[in-house]
Structure formats: structure tokens, C-alpha cells
N, C-alpha and C positions, 0 to 999 in steps of 0.2 A: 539419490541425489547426494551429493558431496558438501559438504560446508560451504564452500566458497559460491556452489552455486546456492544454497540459502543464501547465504548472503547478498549476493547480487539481487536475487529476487525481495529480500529483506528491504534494500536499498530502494529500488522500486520500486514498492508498494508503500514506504513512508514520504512520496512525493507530493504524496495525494496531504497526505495530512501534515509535511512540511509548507505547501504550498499556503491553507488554510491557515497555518500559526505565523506565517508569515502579514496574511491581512489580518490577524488577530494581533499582530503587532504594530500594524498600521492604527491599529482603533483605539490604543492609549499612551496617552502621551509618557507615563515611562512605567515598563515591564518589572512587577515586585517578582519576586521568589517561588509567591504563592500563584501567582496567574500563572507564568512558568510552568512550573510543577504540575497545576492545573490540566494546563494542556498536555504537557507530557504525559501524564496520567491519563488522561480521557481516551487521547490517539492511539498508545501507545497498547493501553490497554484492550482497547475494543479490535487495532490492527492485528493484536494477537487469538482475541477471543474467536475471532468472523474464521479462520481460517480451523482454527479447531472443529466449530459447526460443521463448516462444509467439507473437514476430513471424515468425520461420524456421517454424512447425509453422499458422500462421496463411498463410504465402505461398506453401506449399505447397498449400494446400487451396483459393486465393483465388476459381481461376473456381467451386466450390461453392457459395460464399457470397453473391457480390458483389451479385446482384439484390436481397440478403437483410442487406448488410451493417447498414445501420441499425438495423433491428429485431434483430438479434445483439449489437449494442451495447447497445442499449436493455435489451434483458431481460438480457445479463453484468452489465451496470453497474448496472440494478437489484437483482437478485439478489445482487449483491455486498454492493450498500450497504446492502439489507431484511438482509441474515446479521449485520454488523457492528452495526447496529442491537440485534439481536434478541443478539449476544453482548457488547454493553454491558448489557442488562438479567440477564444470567445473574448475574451479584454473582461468578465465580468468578475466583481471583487463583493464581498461580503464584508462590510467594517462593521459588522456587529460588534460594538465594544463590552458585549455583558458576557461573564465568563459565570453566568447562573447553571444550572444542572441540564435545565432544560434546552440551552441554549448551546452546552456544551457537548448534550447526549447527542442530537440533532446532527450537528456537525461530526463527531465521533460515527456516528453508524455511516452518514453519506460519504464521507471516505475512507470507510472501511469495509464497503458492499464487495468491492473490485477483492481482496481479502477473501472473502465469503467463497468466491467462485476457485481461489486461488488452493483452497484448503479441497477443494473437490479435486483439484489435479493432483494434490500431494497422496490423495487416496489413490489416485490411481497409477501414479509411480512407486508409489509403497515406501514414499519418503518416510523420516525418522520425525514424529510429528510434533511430539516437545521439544526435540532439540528447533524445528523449522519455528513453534509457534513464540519459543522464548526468544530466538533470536531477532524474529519479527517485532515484537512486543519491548525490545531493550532498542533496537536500532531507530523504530519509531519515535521511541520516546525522546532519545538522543536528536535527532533530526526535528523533531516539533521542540524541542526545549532550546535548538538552537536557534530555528525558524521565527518564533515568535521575537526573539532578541535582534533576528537579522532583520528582521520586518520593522521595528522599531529603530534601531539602527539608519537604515538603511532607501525602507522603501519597498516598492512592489515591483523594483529592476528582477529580481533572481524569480517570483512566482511562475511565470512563464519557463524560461527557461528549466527549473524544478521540474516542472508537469512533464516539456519535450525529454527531455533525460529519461526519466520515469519512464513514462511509454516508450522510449528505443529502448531503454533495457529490457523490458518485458516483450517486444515483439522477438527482440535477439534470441535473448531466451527459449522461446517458443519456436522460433527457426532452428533455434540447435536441438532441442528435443528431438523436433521433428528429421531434420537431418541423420542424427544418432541413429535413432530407431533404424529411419531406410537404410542407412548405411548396412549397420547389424544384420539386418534381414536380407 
């Protein structure tokens, strides 16, 4: 995988936790430094940590896969991106205003699961997995430290839209893998 597709998948998968810093911005009446940061750090961190996991639980299993890797990708990244889609049309919002550890971990792991499964396809592309997990881990963090401020700002207009973006890029994604391959072969 090439940078720019990190990237795009980087983008992606900070939807999930752009979305959330967005109602994290709904839930106090004005965004310090420290909540900010806060979030940036939780999201940002855990969006990077999930996919390392599931590159080690992904490299372990790899001669399983490999005949199989593209179409693995194809249907994670679709599946991924059809859930994110179908959870921007739910209308449901979380204004938890407490940015406690607990409160913060919670929300960090549940949009960072999709992450988890994302780190098992880079095992099986033989993507470059620090350069994928730092870049994930910095863009997250940029998009939730913008999010929570847009959320505040703003409102819960862009939450929706965030999520549908998110999943078309991730099905795109996983249609071009998939395409690639068959083309190659």
C-alpha cells in the first residue's frame, strides 16, 4: 500500500471518532485545551494502537489467508464502511459530557474496533505497519481535536455526514483492492 492509500484509509477510520468528538462537543458549553487534547489523545491513540493488534493477530494467521487476502479486504472494508453508513442513519447521539478515563476509554475502544479488523488486512497486504499505525494515530487525532471544536461550534449538522463519508471511503477502498488484485491475476 502506498501513502496516499494510508492515508485515505487514515481518513476513514477517524470518522468514527471524529463523529463522537463532535457529540463530545455538543455536551459542553465551551471546549478547554485540555478536553481537546483529551480526546485527541484517547482517539487518536487507541485508532492507532487497534490496528497494530490486528496486524500481530493478522501475521500470525497470514499463510490462512493469503490466497484469500483481497477478497478479506474487500468484504472487512466493505462491512465496515455498509455499518458506519447504516450508524449515521441511526439519528442516535451520546452527550456524555464527562471526559473521565472511564468514560473516555469506552468510547476510544468503540470506535476504534473497526481499526482492530483494519490492522488484520494490512497483515495481509504486507502493508508498512508503523508508517500505516502513525499516520492513523496523527490524523485521528487532528480530526477528533477538530471535531470536538466543530461539535461545539456548530452542532450535530456534520456527525452524519462524517460517518457516510467514512464508510464510502472504506467500501471504495476495498473495491479497489479487490479490483487490483483481479485485474493482476
Amino acid at each position: 500500500m502506498n501513502f496516499l492509500e494510508l492515508f485515505v484509509i487514515a481518513v476513514g477510520l477517524s470518522m468514527d471518532a471524529f463523529a463522537a468528538s463532535v457529540c463530545k462537543g455538543l455536551s459542553v458549553q465551551k471546549v478547554s485545551a485540555v478536553q481537546a487534547g483529551t480526546v485527541g489523545v484517547y482517539f487518536g491513540g487507541f485508532q492507532a494502537l487497534m490496528p497494530l493488534i490486528g496486524y500481530f493477530i493478522g501475521s500470525r494467521f497470514q499463510g490462512l489467508i493469503t490466497r484469500f487476502d483481497h477478497w478479506v479486504a474487500f468484504l472487512l472494508l466493505g462491512m465496515i464502511g455498509y455499518a458506519m453508513i447504516k450508524e449515521s442513519r441511526s439519528g442516535e447521539e451520546n452527550l456524555n459530557g464527562s471526559f473521565d478515563r472511564k468514560t473516555m476509554l469506552t468510547l476510544a475502544v468503540a470506535t476504534s474496533i473497526d481499526a482492530l479488523v483494519i490492522g488484520i488486512t494490512f497483515a495481509a497486504l504486507k502493508a508498512n505497519i508503523f508508517q500505516a499505525v502513525g499516520l492513523i494515530g496523527v490524523t485521528t487525532f487532528a480530526f477528533s481535536w477538530a471535531g470536538i471544536h466543530i461539535g461545539n461550534l456548530f452542532g450535530s449538522r456534520y456527525k452524519s455526514v462524517a460517518e457516510i463519508f467514512g464508510g464510502s471511503v472504506l467500501i471504495l477502498l476495498g473495491a479497489k483492492i479487490l479490483v487490483q488484485h483481479l485485474m493482476a491475476g
